[in-house]
C-alpha positions as CSV (number, residue, x, y, z in Angstrom):
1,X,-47.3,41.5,-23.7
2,X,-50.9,41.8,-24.0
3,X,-51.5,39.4,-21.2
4,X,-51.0,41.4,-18.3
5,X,-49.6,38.0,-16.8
6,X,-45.8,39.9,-17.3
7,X,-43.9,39.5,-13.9
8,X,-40.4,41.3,-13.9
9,X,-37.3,39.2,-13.8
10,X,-36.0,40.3,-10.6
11,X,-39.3,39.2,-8.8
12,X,-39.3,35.8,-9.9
13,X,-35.9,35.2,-9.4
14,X,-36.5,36.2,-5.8
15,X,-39.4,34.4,-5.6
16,X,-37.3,30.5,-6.7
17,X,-34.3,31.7,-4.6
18,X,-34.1,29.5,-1.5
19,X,-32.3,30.5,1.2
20,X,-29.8,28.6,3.5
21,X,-31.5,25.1,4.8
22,X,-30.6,25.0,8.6
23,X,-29.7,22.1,10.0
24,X,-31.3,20.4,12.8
25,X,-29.5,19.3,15.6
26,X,-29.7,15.4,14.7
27,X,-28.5,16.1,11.7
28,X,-25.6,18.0,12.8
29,X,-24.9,15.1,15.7
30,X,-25.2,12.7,12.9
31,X,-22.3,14.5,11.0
32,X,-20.4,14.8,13.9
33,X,-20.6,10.8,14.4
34,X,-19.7,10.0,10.6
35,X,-16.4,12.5,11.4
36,X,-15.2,10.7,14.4
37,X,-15.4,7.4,12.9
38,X,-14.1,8.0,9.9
39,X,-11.0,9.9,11.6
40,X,-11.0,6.4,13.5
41,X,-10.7,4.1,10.5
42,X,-8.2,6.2,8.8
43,X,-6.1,6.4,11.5
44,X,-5.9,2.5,12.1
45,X,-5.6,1.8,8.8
46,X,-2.7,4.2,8.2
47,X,-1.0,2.6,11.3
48,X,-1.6,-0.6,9.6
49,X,-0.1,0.1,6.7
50,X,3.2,1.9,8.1
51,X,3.8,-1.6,10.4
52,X,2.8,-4.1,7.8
53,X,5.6,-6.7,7.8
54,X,8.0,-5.7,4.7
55,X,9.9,-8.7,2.4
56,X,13.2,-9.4,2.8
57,X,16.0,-9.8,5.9
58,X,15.2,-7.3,8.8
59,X,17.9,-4.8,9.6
60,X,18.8,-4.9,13.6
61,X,19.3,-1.3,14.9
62,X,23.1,-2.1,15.4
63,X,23.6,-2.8,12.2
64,X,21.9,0.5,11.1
65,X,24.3,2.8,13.3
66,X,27.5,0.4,11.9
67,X,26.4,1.6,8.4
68,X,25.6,5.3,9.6
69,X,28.9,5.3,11.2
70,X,30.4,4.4,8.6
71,X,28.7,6.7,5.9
72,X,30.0,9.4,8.2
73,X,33.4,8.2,7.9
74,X,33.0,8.2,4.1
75,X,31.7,11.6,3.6
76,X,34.7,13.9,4.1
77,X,36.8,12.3,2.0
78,X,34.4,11.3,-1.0
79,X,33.5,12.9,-4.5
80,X,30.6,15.2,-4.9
81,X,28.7,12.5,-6.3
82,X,29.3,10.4,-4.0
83,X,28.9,12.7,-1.2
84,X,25.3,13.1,-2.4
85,X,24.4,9.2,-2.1
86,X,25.8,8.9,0.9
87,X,24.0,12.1,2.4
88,X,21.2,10.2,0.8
89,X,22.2,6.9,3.1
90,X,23.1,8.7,6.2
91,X,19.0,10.3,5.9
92,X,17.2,7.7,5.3
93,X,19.6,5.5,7.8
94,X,18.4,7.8,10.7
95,X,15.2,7.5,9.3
96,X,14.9,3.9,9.7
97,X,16.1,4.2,12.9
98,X,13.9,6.8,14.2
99,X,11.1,4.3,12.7
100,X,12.5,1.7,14.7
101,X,12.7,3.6,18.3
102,X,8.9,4.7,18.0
103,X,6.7,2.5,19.3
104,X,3.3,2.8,17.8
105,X,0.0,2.1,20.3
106,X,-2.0,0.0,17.6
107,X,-4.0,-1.1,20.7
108,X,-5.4,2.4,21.2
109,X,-5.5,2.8,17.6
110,X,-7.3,-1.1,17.4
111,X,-10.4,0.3,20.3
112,X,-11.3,3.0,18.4
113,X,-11.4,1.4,15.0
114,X,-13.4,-1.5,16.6
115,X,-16.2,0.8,17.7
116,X,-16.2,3.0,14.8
117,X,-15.7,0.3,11.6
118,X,-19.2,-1.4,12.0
119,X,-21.1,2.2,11.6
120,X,-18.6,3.1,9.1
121,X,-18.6,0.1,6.8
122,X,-22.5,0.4,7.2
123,X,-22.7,3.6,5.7
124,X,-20.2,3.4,3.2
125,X,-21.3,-0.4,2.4
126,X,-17.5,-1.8,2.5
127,X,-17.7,-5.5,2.9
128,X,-15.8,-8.1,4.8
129,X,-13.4,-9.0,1.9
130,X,-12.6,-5.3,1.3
131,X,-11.3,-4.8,5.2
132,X,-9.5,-8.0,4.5
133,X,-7.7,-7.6,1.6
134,X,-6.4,-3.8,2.8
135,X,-5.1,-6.2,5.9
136,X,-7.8,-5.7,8.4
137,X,-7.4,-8.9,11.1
138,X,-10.4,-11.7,10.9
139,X,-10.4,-11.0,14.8
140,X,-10.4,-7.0,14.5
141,X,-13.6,-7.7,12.5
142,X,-15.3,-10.2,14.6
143,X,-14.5,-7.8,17.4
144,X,-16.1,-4.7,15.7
145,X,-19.3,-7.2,14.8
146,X,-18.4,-7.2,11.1
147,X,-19.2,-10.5,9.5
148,X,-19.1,-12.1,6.6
C-alpha cells in the first residue's frame, strides 16, 4: 500500500456505475412502431388459426341444439357418471354454438396485418415459407409486399 495509488472501494464503484440511459424520442417512436405491429400480426394469425378449416363432416347449428336438447333430456334421469359426460357435452355443445354465431371480421384483422407483416417480418427476418406454412394466404403476402 506503499503506492499511494489506493482508491477506496466505494469511490470506484461510483465512479463505473452508470446511470439510467434515456431514451430519445426516435427510439421510443421506434418501440412504439415494433408494438403495434406485432399486436397486428398476432392478432391475424390467432384469428387464423381459430377459423382454419377443421377435418371431418361439419356440424349444422340445428343439429347442435337437437343434441343439446337432447343431453338436457338425458341429465335428470342419468347416473353420476354419466351426468358428468353429459354436463361435459351440454358445455362444449354451447360452446360450438356460440363459435358458430360469432362472426369474426378477418377483413379488419387482414388490413392491419397487411401493413404491419412487411416491417415485422423485416425485423424479425421471417421468410415467405414460414408465413406460408403457419397458413398465411400467397395473396395476403403479395398484398403486404412480402415476396419470395
Amino acid at each position: 500500500m506503499g503506492s499511494g495509488n489506493y482508491v477506496p472501494m466505494a469511490e470506484t464503484k461510483k465512479a463505473n456505475k452508470r446511470g439510467p440511459v434515456a431514451l430519445t424520442d426516435e427510439h421510443k417512436a421506434a418501440m412504439a412502431e415494433g408494438r403495434k405491429q406485432g399486436r397486428a400480426v398476432r392478432n391475424y394469425l390467432e384469428a387464423l388459426e381459430a377459423h382454419k378449416p377443421r377435418r371431418g363432416r361439419r356440424r349444422s347449428p340445428e343439429s347442435m341444439r337437437k343434441r343439446l336438447a337432447a343431453v338436457n333430456d338425458e341429465l335428470p334421469s342419468a347416473d353420476p357418471v354419466t351426468r358428468l359426460n353429459l354436463i361435459q357435452e351440454r358445455m362444449d355443445l354451447e360452446a360450438a354454438l356460440d363459435a358458430t354465431e360469432t362472426v369474426v371480421d378477418l377483413s379488419a384483422l387482414e388490413a392491419e396485418f397487411v401493413a404491419a407483416a412487411r416491417g415485422y417480418g423485416e425485423r424479425k427476418g421471417i421468410s415467405y415459407a414460414a408465413w406460408r406454412e403457419l397458413g398465411v394466404s400467397p395473396a395476403v403476402l403479395g398484398a403486404a409486399g412480402i415476396k419470395r
